[in-house]
C-alpha positions as CSV (number, residue, x, y, z in Angstrom):
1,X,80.5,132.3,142.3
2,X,82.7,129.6,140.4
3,X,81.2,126.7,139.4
4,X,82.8,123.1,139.8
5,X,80.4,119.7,138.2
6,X,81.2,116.8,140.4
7,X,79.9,112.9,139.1
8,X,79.3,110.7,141.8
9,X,78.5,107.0,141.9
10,X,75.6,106.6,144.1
11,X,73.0,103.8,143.6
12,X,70.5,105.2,146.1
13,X,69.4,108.8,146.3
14,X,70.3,108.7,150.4
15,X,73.9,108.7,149.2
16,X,74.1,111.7,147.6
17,X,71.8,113.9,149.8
18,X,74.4,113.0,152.8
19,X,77.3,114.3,150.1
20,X,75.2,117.1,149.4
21,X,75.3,118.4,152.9
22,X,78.5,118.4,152.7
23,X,79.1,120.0,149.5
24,X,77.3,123.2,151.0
25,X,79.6,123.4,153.5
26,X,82.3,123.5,151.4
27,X,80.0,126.0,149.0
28,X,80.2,128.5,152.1
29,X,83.6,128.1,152.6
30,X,85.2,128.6,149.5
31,X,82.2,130.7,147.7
32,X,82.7,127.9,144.9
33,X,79.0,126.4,143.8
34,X,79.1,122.4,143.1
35,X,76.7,120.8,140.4
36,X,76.6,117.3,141.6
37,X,75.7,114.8,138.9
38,X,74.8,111.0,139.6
39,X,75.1,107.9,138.0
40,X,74.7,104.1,138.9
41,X,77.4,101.5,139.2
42,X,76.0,99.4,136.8
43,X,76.0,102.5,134.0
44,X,79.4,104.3,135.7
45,X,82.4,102.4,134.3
46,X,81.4,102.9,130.0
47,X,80.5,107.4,131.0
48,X,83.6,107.6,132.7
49,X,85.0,106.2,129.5
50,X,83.1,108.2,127.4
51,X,84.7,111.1,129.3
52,X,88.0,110.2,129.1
53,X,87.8,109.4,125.8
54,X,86.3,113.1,124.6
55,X,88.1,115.0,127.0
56,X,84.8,116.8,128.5
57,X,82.5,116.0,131.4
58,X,83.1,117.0,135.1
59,X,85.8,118.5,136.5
60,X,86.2,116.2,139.8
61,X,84.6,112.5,139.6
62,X,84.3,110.0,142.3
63,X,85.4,106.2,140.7
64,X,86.1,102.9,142.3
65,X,89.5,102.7,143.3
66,X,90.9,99.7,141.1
67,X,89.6,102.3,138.2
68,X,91.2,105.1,138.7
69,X,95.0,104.1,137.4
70,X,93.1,102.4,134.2
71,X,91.9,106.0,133.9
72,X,95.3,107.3,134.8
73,X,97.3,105.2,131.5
74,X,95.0,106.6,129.5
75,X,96.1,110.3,130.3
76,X,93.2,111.5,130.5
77,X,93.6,112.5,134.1
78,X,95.6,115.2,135.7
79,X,98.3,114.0,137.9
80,X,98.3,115.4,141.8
81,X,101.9,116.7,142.0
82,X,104.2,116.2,145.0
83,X,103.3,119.4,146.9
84,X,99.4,118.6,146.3
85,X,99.7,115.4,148.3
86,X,101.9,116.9,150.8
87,X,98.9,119.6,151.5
88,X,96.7,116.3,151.8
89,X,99.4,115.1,154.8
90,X,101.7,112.7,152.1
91,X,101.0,109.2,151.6
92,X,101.7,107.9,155.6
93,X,98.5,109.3,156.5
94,X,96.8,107.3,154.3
95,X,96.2,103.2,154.9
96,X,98.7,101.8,152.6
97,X,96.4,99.7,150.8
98,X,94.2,102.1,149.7
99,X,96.9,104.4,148.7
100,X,98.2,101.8,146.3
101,X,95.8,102.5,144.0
102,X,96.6,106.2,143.3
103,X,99.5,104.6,141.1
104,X,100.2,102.5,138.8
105,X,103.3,100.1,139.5
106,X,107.2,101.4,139.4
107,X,105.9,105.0,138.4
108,X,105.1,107.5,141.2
109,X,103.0,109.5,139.4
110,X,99.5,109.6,141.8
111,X,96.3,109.6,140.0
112,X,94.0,109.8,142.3
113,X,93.2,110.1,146.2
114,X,91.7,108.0,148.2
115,X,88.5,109.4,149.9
116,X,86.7,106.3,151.8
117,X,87.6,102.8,152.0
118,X,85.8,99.5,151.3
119,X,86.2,95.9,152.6
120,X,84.8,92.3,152.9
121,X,84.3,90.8,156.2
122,X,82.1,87.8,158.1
123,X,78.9,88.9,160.1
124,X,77.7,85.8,162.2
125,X,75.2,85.2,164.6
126,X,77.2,84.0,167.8
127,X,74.1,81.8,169.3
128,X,74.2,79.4,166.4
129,X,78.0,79.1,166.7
130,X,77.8,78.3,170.2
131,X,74.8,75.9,169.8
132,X,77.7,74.1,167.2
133,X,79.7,74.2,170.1
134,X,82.3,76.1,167.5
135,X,84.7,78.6,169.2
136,X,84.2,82.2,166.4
137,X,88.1,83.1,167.6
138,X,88.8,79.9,164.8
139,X,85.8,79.5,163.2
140,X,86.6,81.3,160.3
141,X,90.2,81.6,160.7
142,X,91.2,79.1,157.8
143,X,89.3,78.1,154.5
144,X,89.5,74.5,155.7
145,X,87.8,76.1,159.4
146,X,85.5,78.4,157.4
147,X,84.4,74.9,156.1
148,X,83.5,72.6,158.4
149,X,81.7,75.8,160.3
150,X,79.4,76.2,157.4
151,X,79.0,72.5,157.6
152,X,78.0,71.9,161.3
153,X,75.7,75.0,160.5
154,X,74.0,73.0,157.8
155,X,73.4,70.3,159.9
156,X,71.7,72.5,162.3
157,X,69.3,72.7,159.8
158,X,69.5,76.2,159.7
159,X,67.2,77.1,156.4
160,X,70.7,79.2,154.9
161,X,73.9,78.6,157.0
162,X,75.8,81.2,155.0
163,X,74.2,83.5,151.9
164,X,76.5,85.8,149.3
165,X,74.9,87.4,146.4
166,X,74.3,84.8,143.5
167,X,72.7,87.5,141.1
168,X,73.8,87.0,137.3
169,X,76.6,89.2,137.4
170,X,78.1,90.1,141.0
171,X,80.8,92.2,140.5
172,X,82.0,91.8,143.8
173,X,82.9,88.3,143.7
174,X,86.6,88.7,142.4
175,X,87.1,90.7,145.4
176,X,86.1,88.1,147.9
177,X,87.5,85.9,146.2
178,X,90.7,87.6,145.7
179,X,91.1,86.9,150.0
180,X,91.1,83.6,149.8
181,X,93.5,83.5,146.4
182,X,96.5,85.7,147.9
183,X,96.0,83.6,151.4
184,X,96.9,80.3,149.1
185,X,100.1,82.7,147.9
186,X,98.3,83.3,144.2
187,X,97.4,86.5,142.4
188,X,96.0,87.8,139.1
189,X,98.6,89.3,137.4
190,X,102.6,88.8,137.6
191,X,104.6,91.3,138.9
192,X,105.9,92.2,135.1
193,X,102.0,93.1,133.9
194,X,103.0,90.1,130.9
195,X,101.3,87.0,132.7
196,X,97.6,86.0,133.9
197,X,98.3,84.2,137.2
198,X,94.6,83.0,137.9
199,X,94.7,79.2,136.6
200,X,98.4,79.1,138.0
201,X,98.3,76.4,141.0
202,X,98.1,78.9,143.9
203,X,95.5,80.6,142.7
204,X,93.6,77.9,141.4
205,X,93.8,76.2,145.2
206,X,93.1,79.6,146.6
207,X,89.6,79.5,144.4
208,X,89.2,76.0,144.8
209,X,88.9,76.6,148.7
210,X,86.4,80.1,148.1
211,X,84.2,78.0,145.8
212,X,84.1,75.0,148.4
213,X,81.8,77.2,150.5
214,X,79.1,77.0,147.3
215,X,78.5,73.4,148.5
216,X,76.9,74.9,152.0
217,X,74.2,77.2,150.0
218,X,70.9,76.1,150.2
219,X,69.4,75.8,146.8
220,X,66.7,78.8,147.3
221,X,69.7,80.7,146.9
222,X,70.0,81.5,143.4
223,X,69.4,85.3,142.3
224,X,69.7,86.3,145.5
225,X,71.3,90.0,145.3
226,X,73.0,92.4,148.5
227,X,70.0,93.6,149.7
228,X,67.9,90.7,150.1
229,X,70.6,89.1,151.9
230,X,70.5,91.4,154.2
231,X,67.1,91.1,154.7
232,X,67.6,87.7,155.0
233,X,70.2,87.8,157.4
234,X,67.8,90.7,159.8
235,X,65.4,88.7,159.1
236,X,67.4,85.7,161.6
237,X,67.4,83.4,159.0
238,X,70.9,83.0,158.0
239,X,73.9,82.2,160.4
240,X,77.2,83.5,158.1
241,X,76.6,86.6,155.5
242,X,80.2,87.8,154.2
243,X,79.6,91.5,154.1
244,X,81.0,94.9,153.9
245,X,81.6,96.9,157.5
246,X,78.2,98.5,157.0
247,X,75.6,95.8,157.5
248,X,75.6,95.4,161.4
249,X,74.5,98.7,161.6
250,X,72.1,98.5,159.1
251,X,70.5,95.5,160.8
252,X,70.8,96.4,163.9
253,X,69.0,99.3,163.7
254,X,66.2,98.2,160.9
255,X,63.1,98.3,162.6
256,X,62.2,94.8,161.3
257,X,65.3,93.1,162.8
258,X,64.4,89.9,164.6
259,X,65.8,90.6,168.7
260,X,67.8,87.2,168.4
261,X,69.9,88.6,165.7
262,X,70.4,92.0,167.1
263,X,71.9,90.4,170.1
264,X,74.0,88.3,168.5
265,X,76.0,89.8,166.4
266,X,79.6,89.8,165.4
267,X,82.3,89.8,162.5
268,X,85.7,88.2,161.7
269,X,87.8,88.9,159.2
270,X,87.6,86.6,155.9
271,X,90.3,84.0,156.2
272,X,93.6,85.1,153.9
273,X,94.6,88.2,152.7
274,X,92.0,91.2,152.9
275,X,91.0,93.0,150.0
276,X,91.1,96.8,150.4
277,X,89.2,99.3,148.1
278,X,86.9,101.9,148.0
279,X,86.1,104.9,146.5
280,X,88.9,107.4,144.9
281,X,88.8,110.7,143.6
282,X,89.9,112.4,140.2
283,X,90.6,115.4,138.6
284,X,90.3,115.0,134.6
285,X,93.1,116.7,132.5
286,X,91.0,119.0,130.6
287,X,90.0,121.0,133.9
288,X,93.4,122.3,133.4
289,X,92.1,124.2,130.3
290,X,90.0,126.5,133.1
291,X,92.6,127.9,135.7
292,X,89.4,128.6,137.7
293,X,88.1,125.0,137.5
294,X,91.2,123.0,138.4
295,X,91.7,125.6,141.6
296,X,88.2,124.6,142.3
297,X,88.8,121.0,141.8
298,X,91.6,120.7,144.3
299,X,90.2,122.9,146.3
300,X,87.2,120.0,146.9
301,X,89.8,117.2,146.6
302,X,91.6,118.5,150.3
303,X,87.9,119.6,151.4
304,X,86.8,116.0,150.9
305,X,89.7,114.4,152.6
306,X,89.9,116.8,155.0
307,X,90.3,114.5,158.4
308,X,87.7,116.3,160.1
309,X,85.0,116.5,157.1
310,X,86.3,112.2,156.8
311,X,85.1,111.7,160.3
312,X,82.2,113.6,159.9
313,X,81.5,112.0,156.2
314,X,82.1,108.0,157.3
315,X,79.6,108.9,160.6
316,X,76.9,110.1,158.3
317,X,77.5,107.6,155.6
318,X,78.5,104.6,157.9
319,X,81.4,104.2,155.4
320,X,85.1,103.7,156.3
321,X,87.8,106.2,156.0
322,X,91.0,106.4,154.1
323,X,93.1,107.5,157.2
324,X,94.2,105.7,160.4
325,X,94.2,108.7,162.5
326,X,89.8,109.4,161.5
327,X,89.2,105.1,161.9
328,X,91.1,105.7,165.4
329,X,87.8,108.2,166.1
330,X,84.8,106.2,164.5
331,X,82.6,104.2,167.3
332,X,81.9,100.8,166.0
333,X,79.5,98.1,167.0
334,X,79.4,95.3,167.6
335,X,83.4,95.4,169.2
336,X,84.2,92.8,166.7
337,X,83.8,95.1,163.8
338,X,86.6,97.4,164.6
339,X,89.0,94.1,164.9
340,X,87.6,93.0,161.7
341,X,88.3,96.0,160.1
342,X,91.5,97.6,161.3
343,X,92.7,94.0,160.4
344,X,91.8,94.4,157.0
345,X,93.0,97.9,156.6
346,X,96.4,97.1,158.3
347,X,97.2,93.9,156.8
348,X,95.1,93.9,153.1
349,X,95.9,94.8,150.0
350,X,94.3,96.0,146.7
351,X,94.6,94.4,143.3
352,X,98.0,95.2,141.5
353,X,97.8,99.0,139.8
354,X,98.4,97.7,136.3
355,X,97.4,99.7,133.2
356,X,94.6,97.4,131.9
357,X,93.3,96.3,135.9
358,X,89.8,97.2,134.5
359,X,89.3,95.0,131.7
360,X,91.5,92.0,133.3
361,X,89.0,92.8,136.8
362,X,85.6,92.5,134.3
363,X,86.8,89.3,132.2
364,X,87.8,87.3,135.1
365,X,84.8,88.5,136.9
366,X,82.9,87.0,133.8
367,X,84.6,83.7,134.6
368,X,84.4,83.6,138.3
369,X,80.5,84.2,137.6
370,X,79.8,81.5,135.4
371,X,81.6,79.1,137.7
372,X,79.3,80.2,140.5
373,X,76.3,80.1,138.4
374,X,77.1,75.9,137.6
375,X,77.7,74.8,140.9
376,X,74.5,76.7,141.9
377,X,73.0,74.1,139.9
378,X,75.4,71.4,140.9
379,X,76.8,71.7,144.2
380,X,78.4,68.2,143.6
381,X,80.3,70.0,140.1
382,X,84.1,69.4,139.9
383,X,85.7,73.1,140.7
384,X,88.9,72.2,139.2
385,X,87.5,71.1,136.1
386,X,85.0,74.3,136.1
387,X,88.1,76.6,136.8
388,X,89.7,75.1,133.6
389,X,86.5,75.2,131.5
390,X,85.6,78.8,132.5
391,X,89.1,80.7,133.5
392,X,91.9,79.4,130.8
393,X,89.8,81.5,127.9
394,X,90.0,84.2,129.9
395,X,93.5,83.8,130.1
396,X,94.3,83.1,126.7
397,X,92.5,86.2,125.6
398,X,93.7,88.5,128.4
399,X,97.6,87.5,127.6
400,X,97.0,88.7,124.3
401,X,95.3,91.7,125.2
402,X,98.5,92.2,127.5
403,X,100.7,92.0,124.8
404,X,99.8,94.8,122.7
């Protein structure tokens, strides 16, 4: 039987015994064994590197999606050709935000597949909304609405109207931010990969309004990370938790869930322009140097996308999918969440596919950090002035990085 290594990112080991359920299938099917190896987020990005730069490692390897065409200008990947994308059903079956990032702008040459998808949303408790006398259809509609609903929630003395991770490093936070940033008509990068857009005005007033929320956080809130917001959020103490589309499952069927929050509730979509990731998959080019292992590689590429194994996957893993005709078939509660996120799948985007997306993505994450970190401990701090202080290095260092 051929043998195929696989590297997954998986920070808990629930992850990877659901994928390794599947991988059997696809062992008994194709009489081709998978060795699955495992690594952290926090550890993924520098051993991905590492095999990229020495040209060995796994064949196949799961990798965030604004990664994977980073990876691609390298060439250190192997490139899915027209006909292997056809097989896959061609890019319409894919959500066109998530197929953006198989390539890197004005070259078709696709990198990657999608496998699931990823987004940001609002989960909310509808009882305190209503005891604000706040309608949730506008609530959260506008930064400005998004606002003055944290606001009247503070004043219900709720102990944390809304709670986002605040750990040291939340590598997250450009991607919620990014929302609220192309909904003010900014971006990161120009459109000719030459110019850092984040300090221009749009941008700035697009992260001016995200960081306006910071002002609403209790100050317990520091060092909070995902899970114990979610615990605090089960636990009926919060009234807004920005989230991905897993956590109203997960707290609605913990154990420990208070019954007031179970009954009440729902999600919006983040105000602005949705982000759109998730989780892609490679092929590395020196699996070509093994006939046998780059058969075997795509061969687990279209088993992995497969629509059927998809639906079957996100239902296990209570992750999204990559197609609109498998999120068509997925039961989601409450009804809110499917509106929340077929909005964000059908109208989001993902960050521009531009060669160096992975080190602009980590240094204006740095920046965007250390802006929330000060007004943790000044919720009265001047944004603008923090958004100069912390965001034009960045972008003096990144244009020069650009140039080379």
């Amino acid at each position: 039987m051929a043998e195929i290594n696989f590297s997954v990112i998986a920070d808990t080991p629930d992850e990877t015994e659901i994928l390794a359920s599947f991988l059997k299938i696809f062992e008994e099917k194709r009489g081709q064994q998978v060795r699955l190896q495992s690594m952290k987020w926090s550890e993924a990005w520098p051993i991905l590197l590492a095999n990229a730069l020495h040209g060995s490692g796994p064949a196949v390897s799961h990798v965030g999606s604004t990664w994977s065409t980073s990876l691609g200008a390298m060439n250190t990947l192997r490139p899915f050709s027209e006909k292997e994308v056809a097989v896959l059903g061609g890019p319409d079956k894919f959500f066109p935000a998530v197929w953006q990032s198989t390539s890197l702008e004005g070259d078709s040459t696709v990198w990657s597949i999608p496998w699931t998808s990823y987004t940001y949303l609002i989960s909310y408790r509808s009882d305190r909304l209503e005891r604000v006398g706040l309608d949730p259809g506008t609530a959260f509609r506008t930064p400005e609405a998004m606002a003055e609903t944290l606001a009247r929630l503070q004043s219900l003395g709720m102990e944390y109207p809304w709670v986002i991770p605040t750990e040291t490093h939340y590598a997250d936070l450009i991607h919620i931010a990014s929302s609220f940033v192309w909904g003010a008509g900014g971006d990161f990068v120009s459109q000719d990969r030459k110019k850092i857009l984040v300090c221009q005005p749009e941008s700035c007033s697009g992260l001016v309004d995200f960081f306006e929320l910071y002002r609403y956080l209790p100050l317990q809130s520091k060092g909070l990370t995902y899970q114990q917001c979610i615990r605090l959020f089960a636990e009926g103490r919060v009234g807004v938790f920005i989230t991905g589309a897993e956590v109203p499952s997960i707290v609605s069927k913990a154990p420990d869930t208070a019954p007031r929050v179970r009954s009440s509730i729902q999600t919006a979509p983040l105000p602005g322009v949705p982000w759109v990731g998730g989780d892609n998959l490679v092929i590395w080019r020196h699996a070509r140097g093994d006939p046998g292992q780059e058969t075997a590689a795509l061969a687990l590429v279209d088993f992995l996308v497969d629509p059927d194994v998809q639906l079957a996957f996100c239902q296990a893993q209570n992750t999204l999918p990559v197609r609109p005709g498998v999120l068509a078939q997925l039961s989601f509660w409450p009804e809110t969440l499917r509106q929340s996120v077929e909005t964000a799948l059908l109208n989001g985007r993902s960050h521009r596919s531009v060669p160096l997306w992975r080190v602009v993505e980590y240094r204006i994450g740095q920046g965007l950090d250390a802006i929330a970190a000060e007004l943790l401990n000044d919720r009265a701090a001047d944004i603008k002035a923090l958004l100069h202080q912390h965001l034009m290095p960045v972008v003096h260092r990144l244009e020069l990085t650009l140039e080379q």
